[in-house]
N, C-alpha and C positions, 0 to 999 in steps of 0.2 A: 506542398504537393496535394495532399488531402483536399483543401478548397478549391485546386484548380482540377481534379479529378473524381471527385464523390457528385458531383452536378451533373455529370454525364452519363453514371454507373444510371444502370435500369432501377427505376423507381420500385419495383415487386419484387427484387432480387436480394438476401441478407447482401452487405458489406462489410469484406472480411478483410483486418489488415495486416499480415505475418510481421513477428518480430520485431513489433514497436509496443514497449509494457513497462514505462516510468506510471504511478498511479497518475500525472500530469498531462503523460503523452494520452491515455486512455481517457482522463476527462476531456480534453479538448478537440480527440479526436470523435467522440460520443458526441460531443457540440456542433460537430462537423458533417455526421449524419454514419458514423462507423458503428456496425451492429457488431460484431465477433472479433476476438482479436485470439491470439495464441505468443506465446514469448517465454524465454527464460528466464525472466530476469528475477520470479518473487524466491524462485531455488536456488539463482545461480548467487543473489546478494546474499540470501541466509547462509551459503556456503560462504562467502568469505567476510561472514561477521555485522552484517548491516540487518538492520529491519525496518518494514515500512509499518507504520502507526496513524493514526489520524492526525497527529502533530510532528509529518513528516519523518523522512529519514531520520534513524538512528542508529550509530556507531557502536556497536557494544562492547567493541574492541578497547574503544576510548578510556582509559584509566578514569575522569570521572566516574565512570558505571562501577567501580572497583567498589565501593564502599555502600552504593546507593540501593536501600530496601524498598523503593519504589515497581509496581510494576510497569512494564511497559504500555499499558494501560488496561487500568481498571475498570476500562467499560464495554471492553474488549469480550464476543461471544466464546472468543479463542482461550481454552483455559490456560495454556502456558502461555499467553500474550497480558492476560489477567491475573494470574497465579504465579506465577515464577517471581523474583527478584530479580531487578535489572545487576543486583551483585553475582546472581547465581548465575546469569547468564552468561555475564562477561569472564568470568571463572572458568564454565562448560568450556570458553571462546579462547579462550588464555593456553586453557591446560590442553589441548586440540581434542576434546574430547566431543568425539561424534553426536554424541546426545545435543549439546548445544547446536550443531551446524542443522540435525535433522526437527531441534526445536525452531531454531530461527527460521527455516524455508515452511512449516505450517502455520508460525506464525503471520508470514509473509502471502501463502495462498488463503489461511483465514482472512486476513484484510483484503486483499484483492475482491474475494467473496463478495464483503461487506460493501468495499466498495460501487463494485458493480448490480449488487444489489438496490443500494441505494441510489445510483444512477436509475434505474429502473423503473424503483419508485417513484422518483420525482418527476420523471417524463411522464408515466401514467395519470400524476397529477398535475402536470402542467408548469411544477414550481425547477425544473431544470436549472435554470438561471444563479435562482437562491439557493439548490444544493451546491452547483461552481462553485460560486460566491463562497461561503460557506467552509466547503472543505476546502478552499484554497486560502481563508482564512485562519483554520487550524494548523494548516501545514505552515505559516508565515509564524505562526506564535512559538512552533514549537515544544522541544520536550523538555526544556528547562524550566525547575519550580520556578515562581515569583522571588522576586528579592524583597 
C-alpha cells in the first residue's frame, strides 16, 4: 500500500505512517519515501520477552540464553543492551521480574534510535541502499555464535 500511496502524498509534506514498527517494516517503508512513524511494538515486545539487536530478533525467554554470558550486543550504545548478560536477562524474564521487561523495552527504543539514526545518515550521504543491504544482512546472520 505504501508504493501505491506515498507517490501521491504531497511532495513538501513529512509522511507519517501509524502503527507499522518491525525494524523491517521501518526500513522498507523509509525506502518507500516514509519520513515519521509512531508504534508499540519496541515496549510492547520487550514486555513479553523479545528484543531487537542488529542481528535481529531475540528471544530471551529461550532457555538457550539460560547459561549464555554474552551480551546482547556489545556494540550496542544502550548500556543494558551492552552490559547486561543475555543469562541475567533471561532470568530478570523467567523470574517475572519487572526490571527485565522495563530493560528489554529501552533496550528495544535504544536500537530503534540507532536504527533510525542510521537510516538518516545514510540518506544524507546518499549510501541508503548499502545501509538496507547491510542491516538486513546482520538480521539474516543472526545472534547465534559461530560453530
Amino acid at each position: 500500500m505504501i508504493e501505491e500511496v506515498a507517490p501521491i502524498l504531497p511532495a513538501d509534506r513529512p509522511r507519517y505512517l501509524m502503527g507499522v514498527g518491525t525494524p523491517d517494516d521501518l526500513l522498507e517503508a523509509v525506502a518507500r519515501g516514509i519520513d515519521m512513524f509512531d508504534c508499540v511494538m519496541p515496549t510492547r515486545n520487550g514486555r513479553h520477552g523479545v528484543a531487537f539487536t542488529r542481528f535481529g530478533q531475540v528471544a530471551i525467554r529461550n532457555a538457550r540464553h539460560a547459561d549464555d554470558p554474552r551480551p546482547l550486543d556489545e556494540a550496542s550504545s544502550c548500556p543494558a543492551a551492552r552490559d547486561y548478560s543475555r543469562a541475567y536477562l533471561h532470568h530478570l524474564i523467567k523470574a517475572n521480574e519487572m526490571l527485565g521487561l522495563m530493560l528489554l523495552s529501552i533496550i528495544n527504543l535504544s536500537y530503534y534510535q540507532e536504527l533510525m539514526q542510521g537510516m538518516r545518515d545514510a540518506i544524507e550521504a546518499g549510501r541508503f541502499d548499502d545501509f538496507r543491504a547491510a542491516t538486513k544482512e546482520g538480521w539474516a546472520r543472526g545472534d547465534l555464535p559461530p560453530r
